[in-house]
Each structure stands twice: as C-alpha cells, then as structure tokens.
VOGU-3710 file (C-alpha; in Angstrom, 3 decimals, decimal comma):
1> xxxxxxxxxx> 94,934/217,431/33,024  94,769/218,704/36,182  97,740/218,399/39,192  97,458/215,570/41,340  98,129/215,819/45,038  100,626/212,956/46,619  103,066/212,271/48,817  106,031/213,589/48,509  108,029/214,099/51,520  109,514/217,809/51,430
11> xxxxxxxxxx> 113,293/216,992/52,364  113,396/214,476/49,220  112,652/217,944/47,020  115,966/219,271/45,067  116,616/221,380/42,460  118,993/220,604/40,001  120,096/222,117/37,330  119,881/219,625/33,216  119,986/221,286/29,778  116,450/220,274/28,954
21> xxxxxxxxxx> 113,441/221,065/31,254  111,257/218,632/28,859  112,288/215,375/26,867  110,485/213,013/24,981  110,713/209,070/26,086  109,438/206,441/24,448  108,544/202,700/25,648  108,158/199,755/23,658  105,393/196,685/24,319  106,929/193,819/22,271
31> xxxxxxxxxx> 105,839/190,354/21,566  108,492/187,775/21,975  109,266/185,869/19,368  110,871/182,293/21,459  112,525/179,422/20,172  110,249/176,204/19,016  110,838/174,429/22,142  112,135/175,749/25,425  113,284/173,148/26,632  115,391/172,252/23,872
41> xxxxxxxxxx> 119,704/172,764/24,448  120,575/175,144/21,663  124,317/176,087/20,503  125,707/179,548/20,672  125,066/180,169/17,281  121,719/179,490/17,180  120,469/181,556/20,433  121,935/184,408/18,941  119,383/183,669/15,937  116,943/183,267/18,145
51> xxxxxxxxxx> 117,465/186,569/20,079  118,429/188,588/16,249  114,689/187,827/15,392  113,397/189,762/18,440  115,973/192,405/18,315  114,934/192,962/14,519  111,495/194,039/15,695  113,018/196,072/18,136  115,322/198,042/16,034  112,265/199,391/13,980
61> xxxxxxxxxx> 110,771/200,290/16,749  114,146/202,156/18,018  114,240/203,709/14,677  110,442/204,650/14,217  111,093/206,698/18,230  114,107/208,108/16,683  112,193/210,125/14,193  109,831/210,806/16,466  111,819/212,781/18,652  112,239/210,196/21,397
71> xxxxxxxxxx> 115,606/210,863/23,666  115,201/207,461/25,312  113,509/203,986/24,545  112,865/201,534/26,670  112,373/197,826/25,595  110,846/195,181/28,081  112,203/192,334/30,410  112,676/189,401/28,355  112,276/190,991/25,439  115,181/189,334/23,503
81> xxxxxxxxxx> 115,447/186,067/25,403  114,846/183,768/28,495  111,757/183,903/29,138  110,718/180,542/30,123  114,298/178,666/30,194  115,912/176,110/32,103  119,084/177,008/34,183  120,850/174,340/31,698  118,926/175,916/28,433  119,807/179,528/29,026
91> xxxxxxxxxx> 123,693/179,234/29,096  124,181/179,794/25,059  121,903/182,968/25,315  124,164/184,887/27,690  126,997/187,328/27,841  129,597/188,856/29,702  128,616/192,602/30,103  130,979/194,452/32,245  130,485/197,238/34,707  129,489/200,836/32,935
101> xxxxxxxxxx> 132,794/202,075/34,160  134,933/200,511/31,859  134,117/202,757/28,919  133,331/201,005/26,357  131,186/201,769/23,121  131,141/197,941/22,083  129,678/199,277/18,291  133,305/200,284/18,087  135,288/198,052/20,166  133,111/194,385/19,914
111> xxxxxxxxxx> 135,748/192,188/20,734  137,045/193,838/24,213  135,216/191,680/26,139  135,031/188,274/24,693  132,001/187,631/22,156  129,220/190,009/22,886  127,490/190,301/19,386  123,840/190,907/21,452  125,756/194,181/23,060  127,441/195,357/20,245
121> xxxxxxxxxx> 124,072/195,349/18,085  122,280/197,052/20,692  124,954/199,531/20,829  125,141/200,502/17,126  121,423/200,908/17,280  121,318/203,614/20,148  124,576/204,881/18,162  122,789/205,051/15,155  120,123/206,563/16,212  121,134/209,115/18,570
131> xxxxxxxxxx> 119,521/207,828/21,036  119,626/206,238/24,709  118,392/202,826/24,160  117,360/200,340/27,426  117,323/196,775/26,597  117,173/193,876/28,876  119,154/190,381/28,258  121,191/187,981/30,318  124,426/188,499/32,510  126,903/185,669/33,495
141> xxxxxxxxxx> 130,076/186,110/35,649  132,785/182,957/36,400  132,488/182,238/40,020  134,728/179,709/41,937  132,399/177,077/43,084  134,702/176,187/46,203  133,554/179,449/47,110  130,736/179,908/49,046  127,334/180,896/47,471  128,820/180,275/43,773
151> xxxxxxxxxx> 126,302/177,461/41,782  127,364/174,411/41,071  127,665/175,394/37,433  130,451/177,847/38,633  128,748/180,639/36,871  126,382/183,719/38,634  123,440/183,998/35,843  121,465/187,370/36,621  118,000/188,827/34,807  119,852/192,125/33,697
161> xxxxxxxxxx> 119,089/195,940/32,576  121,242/197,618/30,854  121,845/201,659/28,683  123,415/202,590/25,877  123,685/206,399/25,619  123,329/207,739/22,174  126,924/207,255/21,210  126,399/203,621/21,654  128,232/203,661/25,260  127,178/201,357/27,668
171> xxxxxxxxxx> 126,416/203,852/30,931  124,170/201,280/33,019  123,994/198,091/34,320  121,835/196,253/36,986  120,795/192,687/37,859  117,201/192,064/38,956  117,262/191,116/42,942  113,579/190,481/43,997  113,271/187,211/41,393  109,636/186,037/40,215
181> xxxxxxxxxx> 108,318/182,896/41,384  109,675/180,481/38,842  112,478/182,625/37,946  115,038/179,834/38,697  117,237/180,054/35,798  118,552/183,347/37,582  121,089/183,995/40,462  120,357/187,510/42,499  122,649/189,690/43,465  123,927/190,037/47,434
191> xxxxxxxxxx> 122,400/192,797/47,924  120,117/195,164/46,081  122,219/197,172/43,757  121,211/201,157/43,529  122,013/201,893/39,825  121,724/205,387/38,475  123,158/207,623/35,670  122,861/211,680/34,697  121,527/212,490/31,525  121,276/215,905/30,029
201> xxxxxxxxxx> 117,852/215,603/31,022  117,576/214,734/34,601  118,786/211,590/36,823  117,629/208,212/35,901  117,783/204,755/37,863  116,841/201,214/37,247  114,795/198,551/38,828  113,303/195,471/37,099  109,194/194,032/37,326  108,804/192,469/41,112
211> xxxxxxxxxx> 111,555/194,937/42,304  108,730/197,649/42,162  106,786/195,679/44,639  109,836/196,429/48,039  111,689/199,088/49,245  114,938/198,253/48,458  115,954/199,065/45,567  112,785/200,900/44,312  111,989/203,092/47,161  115,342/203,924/48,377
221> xxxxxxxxxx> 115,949/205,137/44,682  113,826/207,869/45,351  114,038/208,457/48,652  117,440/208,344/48,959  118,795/208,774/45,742  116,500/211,795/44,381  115,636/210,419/40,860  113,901/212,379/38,637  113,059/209,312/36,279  112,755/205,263/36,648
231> xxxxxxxxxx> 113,224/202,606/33,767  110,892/200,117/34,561  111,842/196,609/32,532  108,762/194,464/33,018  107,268/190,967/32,176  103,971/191,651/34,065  101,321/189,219/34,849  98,111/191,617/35,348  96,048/190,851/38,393  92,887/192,427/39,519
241> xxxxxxxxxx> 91,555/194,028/41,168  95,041/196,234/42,719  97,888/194,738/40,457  96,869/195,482/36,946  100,081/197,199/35,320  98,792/200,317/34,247  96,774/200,420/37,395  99,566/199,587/39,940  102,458/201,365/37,651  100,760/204,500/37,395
251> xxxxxxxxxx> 100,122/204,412/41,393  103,748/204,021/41,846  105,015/206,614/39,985  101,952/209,257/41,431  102,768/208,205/44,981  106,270/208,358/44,739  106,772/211,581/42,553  108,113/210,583/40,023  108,215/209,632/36,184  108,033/205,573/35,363
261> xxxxxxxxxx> 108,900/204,725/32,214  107,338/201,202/31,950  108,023/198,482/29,308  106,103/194,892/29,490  106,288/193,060/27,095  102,889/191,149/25,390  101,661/187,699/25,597  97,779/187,534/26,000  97,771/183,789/27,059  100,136/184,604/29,674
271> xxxxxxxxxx> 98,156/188,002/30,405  100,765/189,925/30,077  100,090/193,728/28,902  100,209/196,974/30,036  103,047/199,782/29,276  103,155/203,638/29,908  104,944/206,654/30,465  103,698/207,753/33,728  104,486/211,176/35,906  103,155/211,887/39,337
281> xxxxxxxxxx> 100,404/214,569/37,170  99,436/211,888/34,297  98,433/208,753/34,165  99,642/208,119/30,634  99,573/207,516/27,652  99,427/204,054/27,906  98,831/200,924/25,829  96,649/197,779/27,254  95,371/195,216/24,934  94,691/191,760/26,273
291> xxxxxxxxxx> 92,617/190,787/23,409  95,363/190,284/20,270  99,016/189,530/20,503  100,229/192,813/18,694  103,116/195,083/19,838  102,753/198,993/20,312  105,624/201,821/20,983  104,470/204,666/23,313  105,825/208,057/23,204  105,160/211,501/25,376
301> xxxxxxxxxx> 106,899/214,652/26,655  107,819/214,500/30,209  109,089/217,224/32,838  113,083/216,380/33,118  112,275/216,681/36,834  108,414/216,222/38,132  109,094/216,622/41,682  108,117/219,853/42,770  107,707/221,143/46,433  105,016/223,610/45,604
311> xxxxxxxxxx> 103,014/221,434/43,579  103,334/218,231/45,830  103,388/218,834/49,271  103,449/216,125/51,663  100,541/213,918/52,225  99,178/212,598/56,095  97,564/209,672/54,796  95,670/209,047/58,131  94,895/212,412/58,959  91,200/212,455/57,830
321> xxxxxxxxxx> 90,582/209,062/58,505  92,298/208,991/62,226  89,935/211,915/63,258  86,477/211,577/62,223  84,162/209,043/63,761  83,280/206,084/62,183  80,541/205,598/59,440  78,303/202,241/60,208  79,462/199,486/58,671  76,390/198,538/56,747
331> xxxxxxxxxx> 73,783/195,522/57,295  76,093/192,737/56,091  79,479/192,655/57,396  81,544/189,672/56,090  85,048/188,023/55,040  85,756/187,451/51,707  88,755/186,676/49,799  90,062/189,138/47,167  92,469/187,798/44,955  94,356/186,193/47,443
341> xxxxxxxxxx> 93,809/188,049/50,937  90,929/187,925/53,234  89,301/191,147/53,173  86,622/192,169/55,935  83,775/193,322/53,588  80,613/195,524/54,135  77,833/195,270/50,977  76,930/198,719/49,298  73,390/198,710/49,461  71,955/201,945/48,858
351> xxxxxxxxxx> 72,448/204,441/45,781  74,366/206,882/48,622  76,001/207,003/52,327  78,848/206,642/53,886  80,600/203,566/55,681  82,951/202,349/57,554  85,015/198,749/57,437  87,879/197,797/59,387  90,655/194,799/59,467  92,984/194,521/61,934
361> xxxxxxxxxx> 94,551/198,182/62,726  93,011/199,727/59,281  89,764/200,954/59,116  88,390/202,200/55,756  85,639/204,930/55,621  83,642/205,757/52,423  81,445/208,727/51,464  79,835/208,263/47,863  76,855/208,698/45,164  75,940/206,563/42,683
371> xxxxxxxxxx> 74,422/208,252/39,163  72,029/205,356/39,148  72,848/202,170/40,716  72,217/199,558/38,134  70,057/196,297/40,247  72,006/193,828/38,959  75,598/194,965/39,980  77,264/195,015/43,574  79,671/196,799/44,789  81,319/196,184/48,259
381> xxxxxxxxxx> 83,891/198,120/50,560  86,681/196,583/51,758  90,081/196,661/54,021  92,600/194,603/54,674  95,923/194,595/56,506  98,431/192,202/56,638  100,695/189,831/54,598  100,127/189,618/50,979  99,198/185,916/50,108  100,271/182,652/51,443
391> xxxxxxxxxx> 103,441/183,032/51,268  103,936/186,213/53,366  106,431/187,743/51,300  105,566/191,766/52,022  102,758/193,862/53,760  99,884/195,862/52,878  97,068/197,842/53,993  94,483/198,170/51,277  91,149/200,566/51,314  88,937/199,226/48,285
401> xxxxxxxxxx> 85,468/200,414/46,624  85,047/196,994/44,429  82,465/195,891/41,672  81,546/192,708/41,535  79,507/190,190/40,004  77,003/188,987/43,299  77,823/188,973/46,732  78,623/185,303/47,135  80,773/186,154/44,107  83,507/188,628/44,823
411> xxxxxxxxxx> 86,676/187,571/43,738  88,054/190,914/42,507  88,566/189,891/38,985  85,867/192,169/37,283  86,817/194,043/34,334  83,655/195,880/33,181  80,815/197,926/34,948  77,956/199,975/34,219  77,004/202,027/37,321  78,794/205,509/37,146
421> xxxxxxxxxx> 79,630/207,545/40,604  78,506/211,569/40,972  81,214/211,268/43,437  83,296/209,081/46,008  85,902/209,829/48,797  87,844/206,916/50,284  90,487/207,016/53,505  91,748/205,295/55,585  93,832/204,609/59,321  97,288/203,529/57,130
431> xxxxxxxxxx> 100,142/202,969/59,392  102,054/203,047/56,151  103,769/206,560/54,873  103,630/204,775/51,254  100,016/204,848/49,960  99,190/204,341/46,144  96,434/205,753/45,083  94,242/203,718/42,216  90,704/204,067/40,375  89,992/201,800/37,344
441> xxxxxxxxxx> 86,958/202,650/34,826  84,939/199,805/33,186  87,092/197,862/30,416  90,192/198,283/32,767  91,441/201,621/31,950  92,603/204,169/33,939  91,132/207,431/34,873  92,751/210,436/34,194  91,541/214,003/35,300  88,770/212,353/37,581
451> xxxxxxxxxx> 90,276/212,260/41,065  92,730/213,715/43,431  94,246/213,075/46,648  93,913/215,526/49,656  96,671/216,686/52,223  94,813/214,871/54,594  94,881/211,485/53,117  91,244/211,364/51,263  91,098/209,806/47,636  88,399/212,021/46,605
461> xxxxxxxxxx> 86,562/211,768/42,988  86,090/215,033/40,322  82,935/215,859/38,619  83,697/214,388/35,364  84,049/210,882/37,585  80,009/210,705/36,511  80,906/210,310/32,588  82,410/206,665/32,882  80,995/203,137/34,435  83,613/202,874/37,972
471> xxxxxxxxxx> 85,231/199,329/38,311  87,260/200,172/41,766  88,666/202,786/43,719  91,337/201,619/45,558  94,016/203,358/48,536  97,022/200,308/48,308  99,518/200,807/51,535  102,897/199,474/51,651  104,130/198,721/54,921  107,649/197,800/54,508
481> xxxxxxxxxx> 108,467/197,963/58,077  106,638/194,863/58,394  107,733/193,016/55,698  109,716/189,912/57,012  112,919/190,547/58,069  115,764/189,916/55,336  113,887/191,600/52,351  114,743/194,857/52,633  118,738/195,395/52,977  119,589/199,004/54,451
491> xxxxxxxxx> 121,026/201,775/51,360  120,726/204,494/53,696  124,577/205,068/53,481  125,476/203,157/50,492  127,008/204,331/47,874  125,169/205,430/44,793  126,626/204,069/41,428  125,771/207,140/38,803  127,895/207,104/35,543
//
C-alpha cells in the first residue's frame, strides 16, 4: 500500500545502525481462561493452576510464531491472570520479578528470587523457542507501611509488562501507571516509568492499554526516547465511534511514526477485541471479531526502524484549515452527544458540498461526494474541544464525518453503512501538534490504501475510497497541555532505562 503522510517532527528523526533492516513480530489475541469464581480466596497452589491453563494456550501459540519466523510475540494484558480480582483475591497470583538488571535467565536459575514458577515458565518458552516473548502478569514489592504511601497490606501490587529475550533472559520490566477505572486491585508507580531495551532489530519500549491514551509515558517514548517499536499490552474495551482498538491503535502508531505491536486479549461480552501489528505506512494486519469468543495470533514483517525523514515530513495540522474561509455550516446546526462529549453538529444533507462546524476554538471544515447517498442513512459533521467525559481526565479536539442511524439518533455507536464516498477531505483549527488520523469502513474495519494526510493538515480520501460503504472519518487531537495538571509528570531529562 501506498505511504502515508503524518507527523513526524524532523529533530525526532535518527539513524541508527541494527543487524536486521526487517523482522517479523507476531501478536497474540487470547481468551482468558479465569477461575470459577472471582471472588473466591484461592491458595498459592491453586492460582498457579489457574494461570498454567492460560499459559498452556499461550505456549502453542509462542511455538506456532516460532516456526513461523516470528522474532518477537506479544501476549495481552491479563492474559494469564487478574482480570477482575479483588485487592485481597489477587495476592496468591503474584510474584516478585526483579529489575532487568540483575541478569537473570530464571529457566536456568528459578529459585534466585524466591518462588517464581510463572517467570521461569515464561522464560523456558522464549528460551525454547528462540524467541523474545512479552507476557504480562502481576508484580508485588514489600513496602513498610509506617512509610508513607505504602498500603495497608504493606505490599505495592502493580499491573506489569515484562521480556524475555530468546535466551530466556528477562531484559524488561514496567508497571502500568495510568490505571483503568476499576483497576483497584493495583498500586501505580510514582511516576511514569520510561522502559526501553535494544534488540538486534531496532529499539523497543513498553506502555500498557490506558497508558496510550497521555503523554507520559507513551508520547515521551517517542519523542524523547526515539523508539523504533512499542509493545502495546492491552485489555481494550472498544468504543465507537473514535476508540475502537484497531481504529484508535492504528491512529497512534500512524501519527506518531512508529510501529505498535498491539495485544488485547478477547472477551465478546466484555467487548473486548481488536489486535494488530501496525506501522506509520499500514494499517495492519489485524484481527477483530466481536461475534465468537475464539483466539487468533497475528504475524507480519515490519521495517526495524519506520521513521524516516524523507518519507514523513512534518505535518501543520492547522495550516489548511487556519487559512481558508469558512464553509456554511448547513441548515441545521445542533448539539448532540457522541459517546460521551457534546459535539456541535451540522446535518449532511445533500449528496455533495462543503461545510463548516465549530466548538469552542476548533472549527472543522469538510469537502466531500457521496457515490449515491442512500435516503435512509444520515450522516452528520461534527467538532468538539474540550475534556473527554465527565470526569475530565484529558483533552481533545475531534473533527468527525459520522453515520448514523436518524438525526434525533446519533449516538456514535454505528457499526455498518451503505453509502460509499467518491471522495472526502476533513481539517481542522487543532491547537494540538498530536492529531490521529482515523476512517472506519462499514462492519468496523479499517481502511487501508484509501486515504492520506497532507502537509497541511487535510485528511483527504483516495479513489478506491468509492469501493466500500464509509462509517466515519475522523481527525482525533490530543491536547496534553490541557490535560489537568498532575497527569503528565515531566521525562524531558530523565533517564532512559534500556537493557
């Protein structure tokens, strides 16, 4: 498929010099298997049963990437336990795992560290297989609990990532900081920990599911740090019409520059699907199934090092948009609430034009034509800027061509279409330097080799756009300057920790 256009400032560019120009990673969507009842106090012995069941399934998949080729695997969040536990019913499921830089292979050495059976079976399995292996399980450290900020329970309890290189050495390790709603069994760290490690085929880094969502660590990583490639552990909940995995995921890695190896793992009740292995030129492959509760292992070749300052120069996301005058804003301007923000709307009435809708500071203008508009489906244009949700935990600016089902009906939530585009261009005023481009076809799937993004900010469709039914078009804005104050710690001079 063809090169896609983002940003990429030019300063972040390097060239380094790996052994391989091209590896092959592989990500796995599992479906936990969890113990009969949650809520249940188990002993020792029988959460590591519990957690050998699910690391069973993953070994074949380990195996089956193995001889495929696969240099790296990456299994999901909660793949092998906790999802769903109590502060006082995930104590038997954890273990000590020490920092990478104590050198230790614990497939040869099991007993260094106290009982870690869960990290010496992951161990012999990237061992075994030559390969680097990701997994995801639970970290607790002794704290003194006359000290201040240590739990009552006098232990720290983090949501942790860790790597085993293919000699079964454990290189990386890094606790979750932006916890999930609900996430309560967890502690986070002080501060958001910048994790990286060198690989004979370019520099890697870590960051865990809501992490993705702030700047520190998952910006800085890049912007700071220069990684060539993320490992994305993930227990996603998918929510239309901007926050879809493979939707948002994709975005990230485009707009950043960068490849996103992304593991979620699979639980339709929960709506939870959606893993890839995506680079800043293709959106995939990818596997999304909300329909039956099966697993699926993903595998591609990837550049060791996507970001290239020929390829992907810089992007002025208000450029266009700041300089041309604005479009009418159509016969029926209204709110309406889009997921969970209050967009300011305008209807899309005709099969062709252009418009203009603003919120706030951000003012969205959109040029398109419809194949043939089909009468009984309605599509709107949209912006919004401010706070995410209630709770006003980060910023956005969002520019959004939306289907949905009537106009007194528009909650974002639409997953299939039948009115294709000739073509569509959508920018906007972003105060934001961090702008994720998204479009979503009918059937939520993803669009690859039908759009671009222009130096001068514009989201702008290709002519094979007209072969599929368009669900959205979106232009998602991150503000982090204005996200409240305390949620972003400063790593501009903090240490790296590469292994």
């Amino acid at each position: 498929m063809i090169c896609f256009l983002f940003v990429i400032v030019a300063a972040f560019c390097t060239c380094r010099s790996y052994t391989l120009k091209k590896f092959t990673a592989a990500v796995y969507e599992h479906v936990p298997i969890r113990p009969g009842s949650s809520m249940s106090p188990v002993t020792t012995e029988e959460a590591f049963a519990n957690m050998n069941k699910n690391i069973d399934v993953l070994e074949k998949a380990v195996k089956s990437a193995a001889r495929q080729g696969a240099h790296i695997i990456v299994t999901p969040e909660y793949a092998i336990c906790c999802l769903g536990l109590t502060r006082e019913t995930v104590y038997p499921y954890l273990e000590d795992i020490p920092s990478p830089e104590v050198n230790w292979v614990p497939c040869s050495d099991p007993k260094r560290f106290g009982s870690t059976p869960v990290q010496e079976r992951l161990s012999c399995m990237a061992k075994k297989n030559s390969i680097y292996l990701v997994a995801n399980i639970g970290d607790k450290k002794v704290c003194n609990i006359s000290n201040d900020g240590c739990p009552e329970d006098g232990h720290y309890i983090y949501d942790t990532t860790i790597v085993f290189d293919l000699e079964g050495k454990l290189i990386a390790r890094y606790h979750k900081y932006h916890l999930f709603f609900g996430e309560s069994q967890f502690n986070r760290p002080k501060e958001p920990e910048i994790v990286t490690f060198n690989t004979p085929f370019g520099k890697f880094c870590i960051f865990i599911c809501y992490d993705i969502l702030f700047h520190d660590p998952a910006v800085a990583l890049v912007t700071q740090h220069n990684v060539d490639t993320v490992i994305f552990t993930t227990a996603w909940f998918n929510t239309l019409p901007h926050y879809s995995s493979i939707e948002f995921h994709s975005s990230w890695a485009m707009g950043m520059g960068v490849n996103l190896l992304s593991s979620n793992i699979h639980n339709s009740s929960l709506k939870m699907t959606g893993s890839g292995i995506f680079s800043p030129d293709n959106l995939g492959p990818y596997y999304y199934n909300k329909d039956t509760d099966e697993g699926q292992l993903v595998i591609s070749q990837l550049s060791s090092h996507p970001r290239n300052c020929n390829t992907h120069p810089p992007i002025k996301w208000d450029l266009y948009a700041s300089k041309i005058r604005r479009f009418p804003p159509g016969s029926n301007v209204f709110n309406k609430t889009i997921f969970i923000d209050e967009f300011t709307v305008t209807e899309i009435n005709n099969p062709q034009g252009n418009y203009t809708v603003c919120h706030n500071n951000l003012c969205c203008h959109l040029s398109y034509k419809m194949l043939k508009k089909q009468s009984d489906e309605v599509y709107i244009l949209g912006a919004y800027d401010g706070f995410h949700g209630p709770r006003k935990v980060f910023y956005v600016e969002v520019c959004t061509l939306l289907k949905c089902k009537n106009v007194d009906n528009c909650t974002g939530d639409e997953e299939t279409s039948s009115t294709k585009f000739e073509s569509f261009s959508l920018s906007g005023t972003f105060a934001s330097s961090h702008v994720f481009p998204e479009v979503l076809l009918s059937e939520v799937t993803l669009a690859p080799g039908m759009f671009k993004v222009l130096k001068d900010g514009r989201l702008v469709s290709l002519p094979n756009i007209s072969s599929k039914p368009l669900l959205s078009v979106s232009l998602l804005g991150r503000n982090y300057k204005r996200d409240p104050e305390g949620i972003n710690v400063s790593l501009l001079t903090r240490k790296s920790k590469q292994n």
